[in-house]
N, C-alpha and C positions, 0 to 999 in steps of 0.2 A: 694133825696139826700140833707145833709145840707149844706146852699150853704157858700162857704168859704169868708176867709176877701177879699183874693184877686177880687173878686168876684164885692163884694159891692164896694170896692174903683173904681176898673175897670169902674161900672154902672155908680157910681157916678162923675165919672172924664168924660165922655164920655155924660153925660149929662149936664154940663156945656160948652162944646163948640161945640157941636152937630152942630150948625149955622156956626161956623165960623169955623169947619173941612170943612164944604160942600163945602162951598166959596171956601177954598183953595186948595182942592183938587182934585174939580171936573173935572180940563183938565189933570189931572196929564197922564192919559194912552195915550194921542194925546201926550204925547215927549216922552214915553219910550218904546224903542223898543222889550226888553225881555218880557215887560209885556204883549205886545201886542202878541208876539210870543206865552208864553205860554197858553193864555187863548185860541187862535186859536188851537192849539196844544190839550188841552184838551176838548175842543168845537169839536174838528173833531174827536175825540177817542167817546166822548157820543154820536153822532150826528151816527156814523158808527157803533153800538153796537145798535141802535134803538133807540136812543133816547129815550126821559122818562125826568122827573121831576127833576132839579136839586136846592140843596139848598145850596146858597150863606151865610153860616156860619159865625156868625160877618160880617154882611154885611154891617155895619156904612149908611150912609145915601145912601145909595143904586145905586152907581156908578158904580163896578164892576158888580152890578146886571142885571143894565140896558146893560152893552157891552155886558155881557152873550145871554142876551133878543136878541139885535142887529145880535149875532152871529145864530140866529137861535135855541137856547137852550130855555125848557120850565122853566126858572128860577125867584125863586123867596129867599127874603132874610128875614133873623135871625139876630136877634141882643139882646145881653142885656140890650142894652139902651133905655127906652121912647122915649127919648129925639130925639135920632138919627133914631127910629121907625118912629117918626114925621117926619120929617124932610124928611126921604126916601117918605114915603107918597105923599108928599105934593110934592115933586120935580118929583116923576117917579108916576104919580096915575095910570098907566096902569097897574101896577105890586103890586104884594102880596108880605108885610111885615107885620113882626108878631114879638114881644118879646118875647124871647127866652131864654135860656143857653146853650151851646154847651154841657156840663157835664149831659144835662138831655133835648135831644130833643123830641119834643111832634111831632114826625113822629112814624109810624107802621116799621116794622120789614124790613129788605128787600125792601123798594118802592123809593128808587132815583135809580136815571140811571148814578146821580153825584153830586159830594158833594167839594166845594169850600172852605178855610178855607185862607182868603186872606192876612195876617201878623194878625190875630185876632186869635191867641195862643203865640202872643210875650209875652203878661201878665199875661201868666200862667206859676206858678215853673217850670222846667223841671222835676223833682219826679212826678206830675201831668200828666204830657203828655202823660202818657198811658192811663187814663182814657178817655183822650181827643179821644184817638185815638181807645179804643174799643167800643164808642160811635155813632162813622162816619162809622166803619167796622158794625154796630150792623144796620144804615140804610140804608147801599148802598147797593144794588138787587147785586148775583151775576153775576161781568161781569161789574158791574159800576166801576168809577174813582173817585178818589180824587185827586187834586191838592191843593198842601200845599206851600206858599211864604212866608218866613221868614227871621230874618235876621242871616245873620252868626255869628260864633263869640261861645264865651264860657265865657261870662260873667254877669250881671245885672247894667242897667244903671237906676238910678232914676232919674226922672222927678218931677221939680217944679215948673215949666212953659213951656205952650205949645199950639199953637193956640190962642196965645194972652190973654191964664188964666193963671189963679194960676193954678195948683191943685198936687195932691201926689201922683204921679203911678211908679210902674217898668218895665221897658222894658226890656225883656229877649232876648238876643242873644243865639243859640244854635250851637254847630257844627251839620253838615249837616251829617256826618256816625251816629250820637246816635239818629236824627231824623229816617232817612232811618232804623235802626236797631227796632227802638222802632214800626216803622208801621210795618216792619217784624213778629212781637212778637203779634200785633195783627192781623196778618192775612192776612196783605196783599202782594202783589208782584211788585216789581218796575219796572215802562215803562223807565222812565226816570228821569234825577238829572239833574239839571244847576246852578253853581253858577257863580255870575258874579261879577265885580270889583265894589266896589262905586262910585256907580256916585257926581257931583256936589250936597253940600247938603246931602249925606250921609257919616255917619259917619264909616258905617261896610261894605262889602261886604253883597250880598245879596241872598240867594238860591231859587231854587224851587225844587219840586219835585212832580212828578205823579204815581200815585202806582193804584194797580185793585183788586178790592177782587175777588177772584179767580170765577169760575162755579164750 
């Protein structure tokens, strides 16, 4: 597939502060209580279906990855950034990180048990989001889960500094029914939806959602 601008700006903005996301945001799930709920929540749905291979999608410097790991899940993470490949590496070595693109994963057919996607489709158009989304239905076994955290909202915010850079990105807010509608469309069936208020430091309300590709 030809990879789009969104794409290269995405890489290349995520490769300038690869270092100083990590820094910032590494305690970020020890104060938030939703997040905490849902990765438990989807970690006991994979965990109770047998278990199996789960991939942490945009998995930035590999935080999410590691709680997955913690929670008993065989997870490892994707990212399209070098930079934040690095970075996961070197902070969690016990765990497999690999570069990646969500639009074109180098997984076989059918083989996760679960498939994570942890606010890393905020920077893809919404017109997109389907390919995003026949892509994770194309390698979760049936009977796996995805869990998707994004923020709410129906708008595009640009970004010109972030993490203490420069750099040029958009950040997609989406409503939560054309999310939930659009994994319908490819296949999948919803466990459960949560949106919750903004907390301190957010600027949107923020959702999640867990869907199953069917047996």
């Amino acid at each position: 597939m030809t990879e789009t601008s969104h794409l290269q700006i995405t890489r290349t903005s995520y490769d300038t502060v690869a270092v100083d996301y990590e820094r910032l945001l590494r305690d970020n799930l020890a104060t938030n209580t939703f997040d905490r709920a849902m990765l438990g929540a989807f970690a006991e749905r994979v965990l109770g279906g047998g278990g199996g291979p789960v991939g942490d999608l945009g998995c930035g410097p590999g935080r999410v990855t590691t709680y997955l790991d913690k929670l008993g899940l065989d997870a490892f993470g994707i990212d399209l950034s070098p930079e934040m490949i690095a970075v996961a590496r070197k902070t969690h070595p016990g765990l497999r990180f690999e570069v990646g693109t969500m639009t074109g994963l180098d997984i076989p057919d059918g083989t996760l048990a679960g498939a994570l996607a942890w606010y890393s489709t905020v920077h893809t158009p919404p017109h997109e989001l389907s390919v995003l989304f026949t892509e994770f239905h194309r390698v979760l076994a049936p009977g796996g889960h995805l869990l998707l955290a994004f923020k709410a909202g129906d708008e595009c915010v640009h970004l010109e500094h972030a993490y203490g850079h420069d750099l040029s990105l958009d950040v997609h807010r989406f409503p939560p029914d054309l999310v939930a509608d659009l994994l319908g469309r490819a296949g999948f069936e919803e466990v459960a939806r949560l949106v919750r208020a903004a907390e301190e430091r957010e600027a949107t309300p923020q959702a999640y959602v867990i869907v199953r590709k069917p047996v």
